[in-house]
C-alpha positions in Angstrom: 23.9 10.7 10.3 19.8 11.6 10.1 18.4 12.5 13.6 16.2 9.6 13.6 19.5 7.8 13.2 21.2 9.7 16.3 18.2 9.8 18.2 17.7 6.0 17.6 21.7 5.7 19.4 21.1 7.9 22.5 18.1 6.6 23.4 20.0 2.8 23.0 22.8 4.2 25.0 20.2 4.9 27.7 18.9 1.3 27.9 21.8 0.4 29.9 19.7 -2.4 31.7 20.5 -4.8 29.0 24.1 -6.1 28.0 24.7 -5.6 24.4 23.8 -9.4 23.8 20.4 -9.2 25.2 19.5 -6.2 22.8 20.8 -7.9 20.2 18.6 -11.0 20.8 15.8 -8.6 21.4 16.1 -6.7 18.5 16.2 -10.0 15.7 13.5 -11.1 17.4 11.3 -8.0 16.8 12.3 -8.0 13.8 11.5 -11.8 12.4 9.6 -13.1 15.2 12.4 -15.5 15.9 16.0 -16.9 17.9 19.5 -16.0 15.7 21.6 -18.5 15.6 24.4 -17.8 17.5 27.7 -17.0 15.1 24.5 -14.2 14.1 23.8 -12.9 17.3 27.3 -12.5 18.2 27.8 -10.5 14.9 24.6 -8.5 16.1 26.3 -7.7 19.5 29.6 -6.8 18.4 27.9 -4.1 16.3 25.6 -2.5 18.8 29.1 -2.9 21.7 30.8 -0.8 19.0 27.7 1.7 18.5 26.4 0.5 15.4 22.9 -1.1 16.1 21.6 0.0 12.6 24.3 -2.8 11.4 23.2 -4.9 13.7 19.5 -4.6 12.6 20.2 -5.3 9.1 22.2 -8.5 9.9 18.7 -9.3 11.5 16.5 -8.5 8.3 18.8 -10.9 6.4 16.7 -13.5 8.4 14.2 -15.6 6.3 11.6 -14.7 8.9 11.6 -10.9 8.0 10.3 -11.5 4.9 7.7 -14.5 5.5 7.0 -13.7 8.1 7.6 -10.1 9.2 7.1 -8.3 5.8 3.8 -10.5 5.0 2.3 -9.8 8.1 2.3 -5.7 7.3 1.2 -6.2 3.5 -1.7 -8.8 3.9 -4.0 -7.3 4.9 -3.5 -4.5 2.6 -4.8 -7.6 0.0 -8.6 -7.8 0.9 -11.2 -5.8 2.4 -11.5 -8.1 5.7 -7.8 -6.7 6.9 -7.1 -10.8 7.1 -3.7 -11.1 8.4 -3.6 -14.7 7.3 -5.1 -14.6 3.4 -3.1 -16.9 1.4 0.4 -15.0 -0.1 -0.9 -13.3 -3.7 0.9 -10.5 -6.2 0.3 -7.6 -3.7 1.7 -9.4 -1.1 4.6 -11.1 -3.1 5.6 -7.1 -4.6 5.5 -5.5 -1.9 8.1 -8.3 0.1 10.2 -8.4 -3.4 10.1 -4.6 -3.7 11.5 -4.7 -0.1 14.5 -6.7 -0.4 15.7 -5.4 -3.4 15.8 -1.7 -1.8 13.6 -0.2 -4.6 11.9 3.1 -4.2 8.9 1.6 -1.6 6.6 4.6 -3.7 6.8 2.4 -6.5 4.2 0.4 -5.1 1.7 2.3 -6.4 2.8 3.3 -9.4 5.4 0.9 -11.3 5.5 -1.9 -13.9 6.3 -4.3 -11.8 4.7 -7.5 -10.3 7.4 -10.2 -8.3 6.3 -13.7 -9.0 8.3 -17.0 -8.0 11.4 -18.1 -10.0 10.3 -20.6 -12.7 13.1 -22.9 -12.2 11.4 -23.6 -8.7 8.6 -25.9 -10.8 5.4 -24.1 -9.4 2.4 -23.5 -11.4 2.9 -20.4 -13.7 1.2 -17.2 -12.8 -2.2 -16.7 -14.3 -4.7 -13.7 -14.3 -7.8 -15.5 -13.1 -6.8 -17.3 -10.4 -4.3 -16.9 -7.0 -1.9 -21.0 -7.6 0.8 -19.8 -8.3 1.5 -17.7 -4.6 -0.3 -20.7 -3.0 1.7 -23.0 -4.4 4.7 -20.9 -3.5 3.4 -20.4 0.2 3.0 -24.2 0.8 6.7 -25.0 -1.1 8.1 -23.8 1.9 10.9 -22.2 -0.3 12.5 -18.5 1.5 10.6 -15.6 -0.3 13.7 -14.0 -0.4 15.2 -16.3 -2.4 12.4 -17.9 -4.3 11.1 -14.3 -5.2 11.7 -12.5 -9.0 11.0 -9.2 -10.2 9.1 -9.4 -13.4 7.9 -6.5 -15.7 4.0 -6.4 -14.7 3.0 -6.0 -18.4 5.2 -8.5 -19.8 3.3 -10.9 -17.0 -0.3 -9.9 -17.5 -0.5 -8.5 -20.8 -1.2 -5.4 -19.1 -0.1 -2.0 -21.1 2.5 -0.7 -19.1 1.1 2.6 -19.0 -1.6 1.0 -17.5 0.4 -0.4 -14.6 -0.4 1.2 -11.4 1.9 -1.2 -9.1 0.0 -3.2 -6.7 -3.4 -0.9 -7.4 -3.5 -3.2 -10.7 -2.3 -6.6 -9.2 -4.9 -9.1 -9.6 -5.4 -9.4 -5.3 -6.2 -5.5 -4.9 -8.5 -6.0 -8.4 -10.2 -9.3 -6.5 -11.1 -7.2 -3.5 -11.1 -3.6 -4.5 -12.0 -3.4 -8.5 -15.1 -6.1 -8.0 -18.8 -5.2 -8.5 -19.5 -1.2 -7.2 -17.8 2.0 -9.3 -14.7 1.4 -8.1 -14.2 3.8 -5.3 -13.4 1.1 -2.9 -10.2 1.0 -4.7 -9.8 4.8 -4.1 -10.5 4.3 -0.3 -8.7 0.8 0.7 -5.7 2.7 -1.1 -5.6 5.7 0.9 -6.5 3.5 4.2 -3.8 1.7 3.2 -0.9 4.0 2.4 -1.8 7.2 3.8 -2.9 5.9 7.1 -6.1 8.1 6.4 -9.7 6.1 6.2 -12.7 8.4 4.2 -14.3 9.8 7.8 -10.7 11.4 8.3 -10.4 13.0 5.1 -13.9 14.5 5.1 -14.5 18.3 3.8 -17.5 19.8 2.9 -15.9 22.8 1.3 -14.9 21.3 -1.6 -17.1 21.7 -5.0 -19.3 19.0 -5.6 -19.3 19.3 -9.5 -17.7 16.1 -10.2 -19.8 13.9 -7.7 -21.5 11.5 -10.0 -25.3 10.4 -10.7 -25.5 7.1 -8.1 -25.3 9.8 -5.2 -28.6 11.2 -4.3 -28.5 14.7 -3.2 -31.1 14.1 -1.3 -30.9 10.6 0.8 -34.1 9.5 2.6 -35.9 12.9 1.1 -33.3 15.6 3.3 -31.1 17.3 1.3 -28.9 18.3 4.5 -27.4 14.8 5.0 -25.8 15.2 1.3 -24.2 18.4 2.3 -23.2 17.9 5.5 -22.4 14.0 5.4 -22.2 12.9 1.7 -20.5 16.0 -0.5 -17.6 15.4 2.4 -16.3 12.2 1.2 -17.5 12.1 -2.7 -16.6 16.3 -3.6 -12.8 14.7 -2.9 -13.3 11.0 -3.7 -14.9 11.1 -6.9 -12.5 12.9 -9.2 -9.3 11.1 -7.9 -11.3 7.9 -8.1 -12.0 8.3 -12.0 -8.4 7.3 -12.2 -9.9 4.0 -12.3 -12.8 4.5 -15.0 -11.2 2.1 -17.5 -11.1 -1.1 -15.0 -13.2 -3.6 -14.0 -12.6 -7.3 -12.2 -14.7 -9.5 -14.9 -15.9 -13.2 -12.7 -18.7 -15.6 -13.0 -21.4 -13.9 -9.9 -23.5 -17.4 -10.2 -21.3 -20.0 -10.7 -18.0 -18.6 -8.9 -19.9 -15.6 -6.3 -16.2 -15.3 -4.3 -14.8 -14.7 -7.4 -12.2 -17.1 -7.1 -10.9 -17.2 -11.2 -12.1 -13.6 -12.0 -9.8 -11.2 -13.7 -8.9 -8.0 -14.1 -10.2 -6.2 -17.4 -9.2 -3.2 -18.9 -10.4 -0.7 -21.6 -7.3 0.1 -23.7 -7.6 2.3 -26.9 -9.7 1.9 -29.2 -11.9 -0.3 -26.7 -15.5 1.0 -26.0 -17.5 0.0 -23.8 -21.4 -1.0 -25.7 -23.3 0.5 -22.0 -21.0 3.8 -22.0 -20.2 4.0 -25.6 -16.4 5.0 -24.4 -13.6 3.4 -22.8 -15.4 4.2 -19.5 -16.4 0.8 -18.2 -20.3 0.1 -17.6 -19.8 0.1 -13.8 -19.3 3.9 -13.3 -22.7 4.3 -14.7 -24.5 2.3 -12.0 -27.8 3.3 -10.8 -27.3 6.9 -12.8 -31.0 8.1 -12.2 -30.4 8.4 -8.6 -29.7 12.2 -9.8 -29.4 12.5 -13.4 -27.9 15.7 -13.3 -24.9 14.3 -11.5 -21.6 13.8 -13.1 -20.9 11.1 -15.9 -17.7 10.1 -16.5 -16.3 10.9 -19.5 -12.8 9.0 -19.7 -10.1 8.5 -16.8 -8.4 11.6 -15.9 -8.8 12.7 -12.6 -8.1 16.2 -10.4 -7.0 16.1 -6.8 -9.0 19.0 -4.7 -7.5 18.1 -1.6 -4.4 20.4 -2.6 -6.6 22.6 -1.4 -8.5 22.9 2.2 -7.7 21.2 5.5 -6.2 18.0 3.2 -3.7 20.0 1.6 -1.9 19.2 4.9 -1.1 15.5 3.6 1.9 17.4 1.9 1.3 17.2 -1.8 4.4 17.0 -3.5 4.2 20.6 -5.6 6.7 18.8 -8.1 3.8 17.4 -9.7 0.4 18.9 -11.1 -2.1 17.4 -8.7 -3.8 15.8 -11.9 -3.6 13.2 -14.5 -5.0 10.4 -16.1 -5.2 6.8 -15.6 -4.3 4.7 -12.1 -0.5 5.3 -12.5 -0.4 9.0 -12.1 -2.8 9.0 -9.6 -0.3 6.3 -7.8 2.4 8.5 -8.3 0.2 12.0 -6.4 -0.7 9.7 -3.4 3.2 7.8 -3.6 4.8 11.5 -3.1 2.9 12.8 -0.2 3.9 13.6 3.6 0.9 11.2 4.3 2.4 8.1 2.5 6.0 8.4 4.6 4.6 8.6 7.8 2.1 6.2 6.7 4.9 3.8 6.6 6.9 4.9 9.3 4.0 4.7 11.4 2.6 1.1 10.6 6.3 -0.3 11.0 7.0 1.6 14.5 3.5 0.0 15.4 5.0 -3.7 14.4 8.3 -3.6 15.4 8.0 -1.7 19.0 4.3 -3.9 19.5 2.5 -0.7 20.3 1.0 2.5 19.1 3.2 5.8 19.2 2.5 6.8 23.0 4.2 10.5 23.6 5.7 13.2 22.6 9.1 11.7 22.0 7.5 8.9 20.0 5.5 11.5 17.5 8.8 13.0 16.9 10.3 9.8 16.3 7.7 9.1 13.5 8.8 12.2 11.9 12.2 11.4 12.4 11.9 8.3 10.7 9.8 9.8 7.9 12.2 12.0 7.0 15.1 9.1 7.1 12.5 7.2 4.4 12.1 10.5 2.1 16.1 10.9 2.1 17.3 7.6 1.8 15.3 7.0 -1.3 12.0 5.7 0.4 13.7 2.5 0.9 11.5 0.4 3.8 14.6 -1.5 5.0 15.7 1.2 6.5 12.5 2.6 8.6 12.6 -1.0 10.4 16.2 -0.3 11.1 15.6 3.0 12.7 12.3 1.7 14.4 14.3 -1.6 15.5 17.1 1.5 17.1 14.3 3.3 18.8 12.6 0.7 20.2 15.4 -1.1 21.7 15.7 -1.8 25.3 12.1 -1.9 26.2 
């Protein structure tokens, strides 16, 4: 049994206050937001009377509500740059709930061929790359996601190369919001905000070299020099080569006749494609206002260095099975996938939904690591953090 496990039972032992039919209730309704019916809550009792409340919490996630409810709740507003909560159900959202109930490694989010679109015998529109009817259609159908959901080969879907595939960093929601306009570094930083648990200002090190910053960042903003190396070369010495991950992508829409972007796309450079502005693969957008300091970096194709393994961020626990460098979105997927950062990331944003608050202590830090490590051995299945955080959280 993992200590987060054990822990999880002696601290349900102490919540004597409440007869094993109470905790039950309480627990399914933490974790879908709604009443079992009563053959289920019985069958929820009986386990956490015999000391088994982890059954007990996965006879709750077998619930319909965990997975429209519960699970879309966490991943929306991962989609889009407001944080909405209640954006209409797109291919992020619908992967990351799929990759869920099938128990598949939750680190291939970020890095695997896959996209989960609805079953076509359910006679919705077919999924298409410029535009989000096919999850609204599904929303609005009313049909379970856990039924109506399939796991599709993302390539096979989007015509994608699959070693382009970079899980949900290449869905068409996360290229709406993240891959739009700019250089693509809002993809780098809504990533890490969203799976790390780690925004740019918390990352920040000036003792990184600056040699792959690129030419749209003045080294000198409003004529002082200081606020690029004490504000600027913080974020971008770390940001900038990870983010050329991204180099060959773009999210191609109408700006006049469609500005929210509503049937844009996601475009990319495969081999043998060149750019006419770059006159390389390297997609037109990375060279964006380049005579801010011409002597800054241009991008010469998509493979990317992480210099965080070094320095205060070498504490987001790299995985030292792998180089730290790479080419193309996948790999970089995989670097962030394997860190520290990424399981407690998770463990963290789940304790924070199931036990409706923030980690408070001592005991509820060591609980986060607890359950981190349950995620890292149990082959970073996300089933079974809500299970130990449902455990934990019991009673209160």
């Amino acid at each position: 049994m993992t200590g987060g496990a054990l822990l999880g039972i002696c601290l349900w032992a102490g919540a004597a206050v409440a007869d094993p039919q109470e905790q039950a209730l309480q627990m399914h309704s933490r974790l879908t937001g709604v009443k079992p019916a009563v053959s289920v809550l019985q069958d929820m009792a009986e386990d956490i009377a015999d000391g088994n409340p982890m059954d007990a919490a996965y006879t709750a996630m077998e619930n319909d509500a965990f997975y429209d409810v519960t699970l879309k709740n966490l991943a929306t507003p991962w989609t889009n740059r407001d944080r909405d909560v209640f954006a209409p159900l797109n291919d992020y959202t619908a992967t990351v709930i799929g990759a869920v109930r099938d128990d598949l490694d939750f680190r291939q989010v970020l890095y695997g061929n896959l996209l989960y679109t609805a079953d076509s015998g359910l006679g919705l529109p077919p999924y298409r790359n410029d535009d989000n009817e096919h999850y609204e259609a599904l929303e609005n159908s009313g049909y379970p996601l856990q039924v109506a959901l399939v796991k599709r080969s993302q390539s096979a879907v989007t015509g994608l190369p699959a070693q382009a595939t970079a899980g949900v960093i290449t869905s068409r929601a996360a290229s709406r919001a993240f891959f739009i306009a700019g250089t693509n570094r809002a993809m780098f930083r809504y990533t890490l905000w969203n799976h790390l648990c780690r925004d740019m200002e918390q990352v920040k090190d000036t003792s990184r070299p600056p040699d792959r910053i690129r030419q749209d960042v003045s080294r000198s903003p409003g004529g002082d020099s200081r606020v690029f190396q004490n504000n600027c070369v913080g974020c971008h010495s770390g940001m900038d080569p990870m983010a050329q991950a991204f180099a060959y992508y773009d999210f191609v829409y109408d700006a006049d006749n469609d500005p929210d972007a509503i049937n844009g796309y996601l475009d990319y450079n495969s081999a043998g494609d060149t750019d006419p502005a770059t006159g390389t693969r390297v997609k037109a957008k990375n060279h964006i206002n380049s005579a801010n300091f011409p002597h800054g970096f241009v991008i010469p194709d998509d493979s990317w260095d992480n210099y965080w393994r070094e320095g205060p961020n070498m504490h987001l626990g790299w995985s030292q099975s792998l180089p730290g460098s790479g080419n193309g979105a996948k790999t970089l997927g995989q670097e962030l996938a394997n860190s520290r950062a990424f399981a407690q990331c998770q463990a963290t944003k789940v304790f924070r939904q199931v036990c409706l608050r923030s980690p408070e202590d001592a005991n509820d830090r060591n609980e986060i690591e607890s359950i981190a490590d349950d995620f890292s051995n149990s082959g970073y299945r996300l089933k079974r953090v809500y299970a130990d955080a449902a455990v934990y959280c019991a009673g209160e």
